[in-house]
C-alpha positions in Angstrom: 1.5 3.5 -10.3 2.4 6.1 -12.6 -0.5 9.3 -12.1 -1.3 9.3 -15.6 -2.5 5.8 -15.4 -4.3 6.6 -12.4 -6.1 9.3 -13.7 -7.5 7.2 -16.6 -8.7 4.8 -14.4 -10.5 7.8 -12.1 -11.9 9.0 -15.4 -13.5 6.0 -16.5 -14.8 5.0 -13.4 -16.1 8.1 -13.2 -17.9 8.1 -16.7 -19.4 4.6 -15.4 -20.7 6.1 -12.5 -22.2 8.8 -13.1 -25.1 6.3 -14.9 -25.1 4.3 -11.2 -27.7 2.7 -9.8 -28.1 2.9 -6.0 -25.7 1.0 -3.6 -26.4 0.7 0.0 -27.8 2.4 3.3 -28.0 1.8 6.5 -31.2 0.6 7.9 -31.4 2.8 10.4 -33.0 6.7 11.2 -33.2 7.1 7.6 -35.5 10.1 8.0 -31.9 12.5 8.9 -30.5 11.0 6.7 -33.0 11.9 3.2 -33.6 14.9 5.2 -29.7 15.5 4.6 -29.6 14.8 1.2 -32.6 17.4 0.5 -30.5 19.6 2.2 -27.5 19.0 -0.1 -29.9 19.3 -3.3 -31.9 22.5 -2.2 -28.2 23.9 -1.4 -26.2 23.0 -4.8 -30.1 23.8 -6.4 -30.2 27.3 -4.8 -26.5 28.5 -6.3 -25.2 25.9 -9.2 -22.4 27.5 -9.8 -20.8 26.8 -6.8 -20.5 23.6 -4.6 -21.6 23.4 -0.8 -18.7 23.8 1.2 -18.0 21.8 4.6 -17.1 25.3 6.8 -20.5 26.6 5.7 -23.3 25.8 8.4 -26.1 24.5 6.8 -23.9 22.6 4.4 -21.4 21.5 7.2 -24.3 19.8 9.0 -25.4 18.2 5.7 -22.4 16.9 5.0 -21.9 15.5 8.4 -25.0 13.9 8.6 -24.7 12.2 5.0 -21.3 11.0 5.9 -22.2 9.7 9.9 -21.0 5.9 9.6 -21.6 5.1 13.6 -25.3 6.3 13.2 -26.2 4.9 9.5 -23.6 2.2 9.3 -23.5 0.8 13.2 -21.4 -2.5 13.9 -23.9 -5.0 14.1 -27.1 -3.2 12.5 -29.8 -5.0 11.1 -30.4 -3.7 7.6 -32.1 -5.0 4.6 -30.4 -4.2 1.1 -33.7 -2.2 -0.5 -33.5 -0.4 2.7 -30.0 0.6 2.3 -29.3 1.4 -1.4 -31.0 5.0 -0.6 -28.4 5.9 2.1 -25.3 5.3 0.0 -26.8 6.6 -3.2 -27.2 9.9 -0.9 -23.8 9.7 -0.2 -22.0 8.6 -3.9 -24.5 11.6 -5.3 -22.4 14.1 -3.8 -19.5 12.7 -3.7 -20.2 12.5 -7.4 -21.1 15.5 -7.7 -17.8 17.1 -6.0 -16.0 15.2 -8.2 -17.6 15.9 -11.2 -18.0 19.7 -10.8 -17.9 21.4 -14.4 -15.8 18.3 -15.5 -17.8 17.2 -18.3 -17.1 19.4 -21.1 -18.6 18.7 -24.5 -19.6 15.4 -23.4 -16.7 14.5 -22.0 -15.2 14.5 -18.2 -12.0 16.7 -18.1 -9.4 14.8 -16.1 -7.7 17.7 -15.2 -10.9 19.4 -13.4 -11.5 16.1 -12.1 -7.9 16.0 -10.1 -8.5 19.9 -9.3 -11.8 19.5 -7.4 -10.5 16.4 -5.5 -7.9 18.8 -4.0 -10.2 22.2 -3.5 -13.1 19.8 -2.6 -11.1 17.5 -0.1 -12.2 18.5 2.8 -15.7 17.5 2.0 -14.3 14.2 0.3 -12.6 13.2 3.3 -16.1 12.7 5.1 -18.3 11.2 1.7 -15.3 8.9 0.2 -15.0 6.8 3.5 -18.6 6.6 4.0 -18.6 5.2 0.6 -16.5 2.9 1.0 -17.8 1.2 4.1 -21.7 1.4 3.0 -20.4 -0.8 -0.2 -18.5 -3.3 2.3 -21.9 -3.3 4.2 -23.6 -4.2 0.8 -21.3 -6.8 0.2 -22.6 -9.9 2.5 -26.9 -8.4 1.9 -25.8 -8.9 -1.5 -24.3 -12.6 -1.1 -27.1 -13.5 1.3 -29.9 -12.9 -1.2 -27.8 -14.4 -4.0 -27.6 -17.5 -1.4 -31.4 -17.4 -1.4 -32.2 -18.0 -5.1 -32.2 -20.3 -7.2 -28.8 -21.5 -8.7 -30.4 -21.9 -12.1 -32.0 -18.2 -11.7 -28.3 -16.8 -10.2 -26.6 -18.2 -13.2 -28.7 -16.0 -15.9 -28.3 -12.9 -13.8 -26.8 -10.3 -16.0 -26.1 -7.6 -13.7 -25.4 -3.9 -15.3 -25.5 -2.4 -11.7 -23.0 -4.9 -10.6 -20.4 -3.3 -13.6 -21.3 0.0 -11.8 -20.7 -1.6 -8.3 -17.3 -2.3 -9.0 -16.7 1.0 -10.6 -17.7 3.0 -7.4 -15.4 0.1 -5.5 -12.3 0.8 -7.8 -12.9 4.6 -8.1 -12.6 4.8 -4.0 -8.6 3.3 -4.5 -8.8 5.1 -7.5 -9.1 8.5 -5.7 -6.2 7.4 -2.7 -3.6 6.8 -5.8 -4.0 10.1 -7.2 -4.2 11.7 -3.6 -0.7 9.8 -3.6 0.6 12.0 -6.5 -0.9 15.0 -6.1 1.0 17.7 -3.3 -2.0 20.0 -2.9 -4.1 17.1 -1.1 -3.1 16.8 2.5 -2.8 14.2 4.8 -6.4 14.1 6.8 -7.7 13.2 3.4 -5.1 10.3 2.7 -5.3 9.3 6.3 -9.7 9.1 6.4 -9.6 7.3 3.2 -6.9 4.9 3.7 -8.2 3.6 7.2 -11.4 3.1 5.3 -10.7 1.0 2.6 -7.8 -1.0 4.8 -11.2 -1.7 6.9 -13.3 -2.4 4.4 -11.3 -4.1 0.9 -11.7 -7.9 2.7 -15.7 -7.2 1.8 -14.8 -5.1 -1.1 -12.6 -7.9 -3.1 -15.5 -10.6 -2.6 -17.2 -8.2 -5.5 -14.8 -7.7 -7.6 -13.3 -10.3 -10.2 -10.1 -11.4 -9.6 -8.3 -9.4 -12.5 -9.6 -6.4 -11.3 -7.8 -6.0 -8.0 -4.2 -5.8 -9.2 -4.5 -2.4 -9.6 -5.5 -1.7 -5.9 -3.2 -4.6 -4.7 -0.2 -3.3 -7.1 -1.2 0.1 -5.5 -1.0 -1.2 -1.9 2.0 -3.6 -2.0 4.2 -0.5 -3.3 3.3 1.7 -0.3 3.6 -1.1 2.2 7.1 -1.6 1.7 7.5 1.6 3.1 7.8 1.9 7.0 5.8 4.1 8.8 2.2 4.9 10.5 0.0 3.7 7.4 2.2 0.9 6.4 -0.4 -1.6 8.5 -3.4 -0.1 6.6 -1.9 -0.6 3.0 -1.0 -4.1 3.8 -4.1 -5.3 5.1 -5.4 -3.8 1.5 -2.5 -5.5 0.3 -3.6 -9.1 1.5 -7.4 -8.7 0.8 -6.6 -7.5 -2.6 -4.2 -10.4 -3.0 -6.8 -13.1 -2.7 -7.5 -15.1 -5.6 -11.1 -16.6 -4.6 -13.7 -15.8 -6.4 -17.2 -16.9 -5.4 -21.1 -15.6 -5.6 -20.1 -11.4 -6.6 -16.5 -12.6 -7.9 -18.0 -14.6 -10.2 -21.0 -12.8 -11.8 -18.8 -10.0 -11.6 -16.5 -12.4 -13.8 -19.0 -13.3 -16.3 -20.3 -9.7 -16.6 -16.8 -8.7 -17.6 -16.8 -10.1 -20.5 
C-alpha cells in the first residue's frame, strides 16, 4: 500500500472519529480505571500545549492504567456492553487526542501533523492503540449477543451512525500499522505491540466490518506475509480473518449503513 493512500485513509478515519460515540470497557474495577482518565484530563487540562508524556510519573501511571488489558480486558470476564463502552472511550480519547495534537487546522486535520505525532507520540501509542484494538474485539460478540436478543423486525430498521464510527476506529487501528510501515522514525516496539494486537484480535474485528471494507487491511497483510520472518505468523492470521467473506449480524448492518 502506497503511504499516500494510507495516510488518506488515517485522515478520514480520523475526521470520523473524532465525532465517536463510546465503544467498549471492561466490566471490571472500573473505578482505576475513570480515576485514570481524570488523571489524563486534569494533566493535558493543566498545560494544553503540550501532551502527557509516558516517562513522566503521574502521566506514566495514567497511561498504564488506561492501557492495562489483563486487568480491564481479562480472558473470560464477565462484562455487559453499557458497562464497557466507558473503558474504551477512556482509552480512544487519548489515543485521539495524541493523534490529533494541533492537527486540525482551519477546520481541517493536517495529515502531516497527524504522521508526525504518531512517531514523537509512539511510545504512548504503543500502550493505547493495542488496548483499542482488543476492547473493540471484546465489543464484538456483546454486540452480536444483544442483536441476537431482539427482534428481527426491530434489527432490520436499525440505522446505526455509531456503527459507521465503529468501523472507523476498527480500520484506523490497521490504518496506523501501514503508515508505521512507511515511516523510518517509528520503531519497532510500536509495530511489534500493535501487530500482535490486531493479529489477536481481527477474527472479532472482521465480523463488524462489511466485506468490502477489509481489502485494505487484508491487501495490507497478505503483502507483509509473504515476507519471512518473526511477524510473518501475525500478518497472516490478519491475513486469513480479513480474507473472510461472511457477513452476518454487524457485517450486515454495517453493509446496509454503507450505503
Amino acid at each position: 500500500m502506497r503511504s499516500g493512500g494510507v495516510a488518506r485513509l488515517a485522515c478520514g478515519v480520523l475526521a470520523v472519529l473524532l465525532g465517536a460515540l463510546p465503544l467498549v470497557a471492561a466490566a471490571q474495577d472500573m473505578a482505576a480505571h475513570i480515576a485514570a482518565g481524570q488523571a489524563f484530563d486534569a494533566l493535558r487540562a493543566a498545560d494544553p500545549s503540550r501532551m502527557p508524556r509516558l516517562a513522566e510519573p503521574g502521566a506514566g501511571e495514567a497511561l498504564r492504567t488506561l492501557a492495562d488489558a489483563p486487568r480491564f480486558l481479562p480472558e473470560g470476564g464477565r462484562a455487559d456492553l453499557p458497562t464497557v463502552s466507558d473503558t474504551c472511550d477512556r482509552a480512544q480519547s487519548a489515543a485521539m487526542a495524541y493523534l490529533t495534537f494541533g492537527a486540525m487546522q482551519q477546520g481541517q486535520l493536517v495529515v502531516s501533523v497527524i504522521g508526525d505525532n504518531a512517531a514523537a507520540y509512539q511510545d504512548e501509542l504503543a500502550l493505547l492503540q493495542p488496548f483499542l484494538a482488543r476492547c473493540i474485539a471484546r465489543q464484538v460478540p456483546l454486540a452480536e449477543a444483544t442483536l441476537r436478543q431482539m427482534d428481527p423486525r426491530m434489527v432490520a430498521q436499525l440505522r446505526l451512525g455509531g456503527l459507521r464510527r465503529g468501523q472507523a476506529a476498527v480500520l484506523q487501528l490497521y490504518a496506523s500499522l501501514a503508515t508505521a510501515l512507511h515511516d523510518p522514525r517509528i520503531r519497532p516496539p510500536y509495530v511489534d505491540a500493535l501487530l500482535a494486537a490486531l493479529a489477536e484480535a481481527a477474527p472479532a474485528h472482521v465480523r463488524a466490518l462489511a466485506v468490502e471494507s477489509r481489502a485494505v487491511p487484508h491487501d495490507m497483510a497478505a503483502e507483509q506475509a509473504r515476507a519471512p520472518g518473526l511477524r510473518q505468523a501475525a500478518w497472516q492470521r490478519i491475513a486469513k480473518a480479513m480474507g473472510d467473506t461472511h457477513c452476518e449480524q454487524l457485517c450486515q448492518l454495517a453493509d446496509r449503513n454503507g450505503r
